[in-house]
N, C-alpha and C positions, 0 to 999 in steps of 0.2 A: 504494500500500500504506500503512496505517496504520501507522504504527511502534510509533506510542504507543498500544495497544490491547493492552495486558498482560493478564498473569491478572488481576492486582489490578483495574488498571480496569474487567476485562469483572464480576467482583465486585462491585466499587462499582456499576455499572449495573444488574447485575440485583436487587440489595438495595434503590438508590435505588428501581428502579421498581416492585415489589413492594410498597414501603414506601408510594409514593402512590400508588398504587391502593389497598390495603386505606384508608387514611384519606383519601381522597379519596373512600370510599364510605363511612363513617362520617359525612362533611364531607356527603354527600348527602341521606341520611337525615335527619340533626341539621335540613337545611336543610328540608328538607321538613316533619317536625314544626313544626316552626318556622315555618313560614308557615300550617299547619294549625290551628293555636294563636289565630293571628289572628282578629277579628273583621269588621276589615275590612283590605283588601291594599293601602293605605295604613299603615299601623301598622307602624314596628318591631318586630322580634320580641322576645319580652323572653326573662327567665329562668326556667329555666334555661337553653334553647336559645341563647340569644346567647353566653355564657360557655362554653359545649363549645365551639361555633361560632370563637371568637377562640383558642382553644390549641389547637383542629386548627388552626386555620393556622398556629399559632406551629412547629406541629411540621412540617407539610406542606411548607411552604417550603425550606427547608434541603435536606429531599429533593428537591425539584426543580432543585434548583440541585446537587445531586450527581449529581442522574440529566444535565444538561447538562454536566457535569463526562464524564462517560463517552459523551456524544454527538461533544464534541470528540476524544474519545482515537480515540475508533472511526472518527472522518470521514476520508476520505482527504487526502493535501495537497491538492490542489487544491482543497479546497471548506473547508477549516480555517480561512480567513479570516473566511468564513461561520458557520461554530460557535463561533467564540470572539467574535463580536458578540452571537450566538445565547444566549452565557454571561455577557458582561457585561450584557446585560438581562435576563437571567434573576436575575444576584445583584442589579443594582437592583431589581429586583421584591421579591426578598424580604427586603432591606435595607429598603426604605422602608414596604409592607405590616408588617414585623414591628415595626415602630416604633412607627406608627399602633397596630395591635391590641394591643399593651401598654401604651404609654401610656394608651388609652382601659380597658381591662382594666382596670389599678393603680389607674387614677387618677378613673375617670368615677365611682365609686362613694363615693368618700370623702367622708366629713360637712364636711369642710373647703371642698370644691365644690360641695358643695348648696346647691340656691336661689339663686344667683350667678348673674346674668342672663346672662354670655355661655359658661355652662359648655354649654349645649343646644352653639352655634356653634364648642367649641372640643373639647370631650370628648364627643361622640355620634354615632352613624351616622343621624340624622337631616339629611333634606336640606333645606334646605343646612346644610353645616357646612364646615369645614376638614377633619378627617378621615375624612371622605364623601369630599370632594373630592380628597384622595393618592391613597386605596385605588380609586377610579376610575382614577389614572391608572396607578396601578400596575399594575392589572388589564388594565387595555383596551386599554392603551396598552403598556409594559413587556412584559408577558405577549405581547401580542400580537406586537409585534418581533421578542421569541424565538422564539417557536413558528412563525412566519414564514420568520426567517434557517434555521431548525435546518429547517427543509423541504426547504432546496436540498442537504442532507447525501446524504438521502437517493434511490437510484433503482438499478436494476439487476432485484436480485428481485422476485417478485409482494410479499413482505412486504415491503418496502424501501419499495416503490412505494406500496403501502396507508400506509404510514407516513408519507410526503407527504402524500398528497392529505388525511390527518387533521387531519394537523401546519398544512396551508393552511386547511382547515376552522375548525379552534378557534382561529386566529389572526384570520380572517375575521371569526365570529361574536365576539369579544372585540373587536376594533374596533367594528362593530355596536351592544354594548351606550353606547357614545358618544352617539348619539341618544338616551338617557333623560337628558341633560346638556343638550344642544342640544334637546330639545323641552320639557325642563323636567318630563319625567314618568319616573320613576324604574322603574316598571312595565317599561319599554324595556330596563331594564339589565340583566333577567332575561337578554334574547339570549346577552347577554356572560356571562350564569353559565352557559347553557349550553354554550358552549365552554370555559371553563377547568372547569368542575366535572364536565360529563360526555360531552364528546369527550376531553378532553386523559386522562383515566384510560385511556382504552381505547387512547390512542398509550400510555401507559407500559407497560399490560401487553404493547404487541404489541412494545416496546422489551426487555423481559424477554427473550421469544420470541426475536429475532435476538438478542442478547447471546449467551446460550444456545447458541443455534448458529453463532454464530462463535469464527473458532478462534484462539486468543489470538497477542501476533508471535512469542515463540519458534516456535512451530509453520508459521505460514509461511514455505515457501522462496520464492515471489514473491508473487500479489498475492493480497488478500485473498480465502477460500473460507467458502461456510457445511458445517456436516457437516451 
């Protein structure tokens, strides 16, 4: 039984996940403009898609690191060692990710870093760079961990069980995007967008769904039920 899956938590879980989903389908959108814009699919996106682009995430993160805040409360003991791994690479993820996108936000623009020969290597998502290189691992790697560990939470009902085999999915396919690193072509690293950008939404909203119908712990007399 989960102990720690109160009202408040089952709250925080379905707001977190609501919350990314709708911006994580904003975050979609923006992205796909955004490559539409392009001329050729080597080119960074520029503006204004890149700037919407970097404060969805500033926003997006946070909620996923709440929405794994309420995967731990819900986990039973037994598997809680798992969700709180599952959580601290979820908040590395958006500790280090939100670093990166602000920094390069504030500061890539400014007249005081233009034309400065290592400003491309230290402030741009151009590859290579340095922070290309976090937000890689943040993503691919970080992300991936999570959504990995936070799979083993999961099993029993058919939704539970959907919620795995997602959860293994977009942590797969986010490892995956690693090969555009290792082969040197960055085109590769789309795999990995497509696991955190549009599998991992569709585990949030089905994270909603079970939230939703389970029944907070005052209400359990023993183990966890969905209504």
């Amino acid at each position: 039984m989960a102990l720690t899956f109160t009202a408040s938590a089952r709250r925080l879980g379905m707001v977190s996940a609501v919350g990314t989903v709708l911006l994580s389908v904003a975050y979609t959108a923006t992205l796909v403009a955004g490559f539409l814009s392009l001329k050729s699919p080597l080119q960074p996106i520029g503006d204004p898609w890149f700037s919407i682009l970097e404060i969805l995430i500033l926003l997006t993160t946070p909620l996923m690191v709440a929405l794994m805040v309420a995967v731990d409360a819900w986990a039973a003991a037994e598997t809680k060692v798992f969700s709180r791994m599952a959580l601290v690479f979820m908040s590395l993820l958006a500790g280090l990710t939100c670093s990166v996108h602000f920094m390069v936000l504030t500061l890539g623009r400014l007249p005081a870093f233009a034309g400065l020969a290592w400003t491309p290597l230290l402030l741009s998502f151009q590859w290579p760079s340095v922070p290309y290189a976090l937000d890689i691992f943040a993503w691919d790697v970080f992300f991936a961990l999570s959504v990995l560990l936070a799979a083993t939470v999961f099993s029993g009902s058919r939704l539970a069980t959907s919620i795995r085999v997602l959860l293994v999915g977009s942590g797969l396919l986010a490892l995956s995007g690693l090969s555009g690193v290792i082969f040197g072509d960055m085109r590769l690293r789309n795999i990995g967008i497509v696991g955190y950008a549009g599998v991992f939404p569709v585990v949030a909203l089905m994270l909603a769904i079970l939230f939703q119908r389970t029944i907070p712990r005052k209400s359990w007399p023993a183990d966890r039920t969905e209504s």
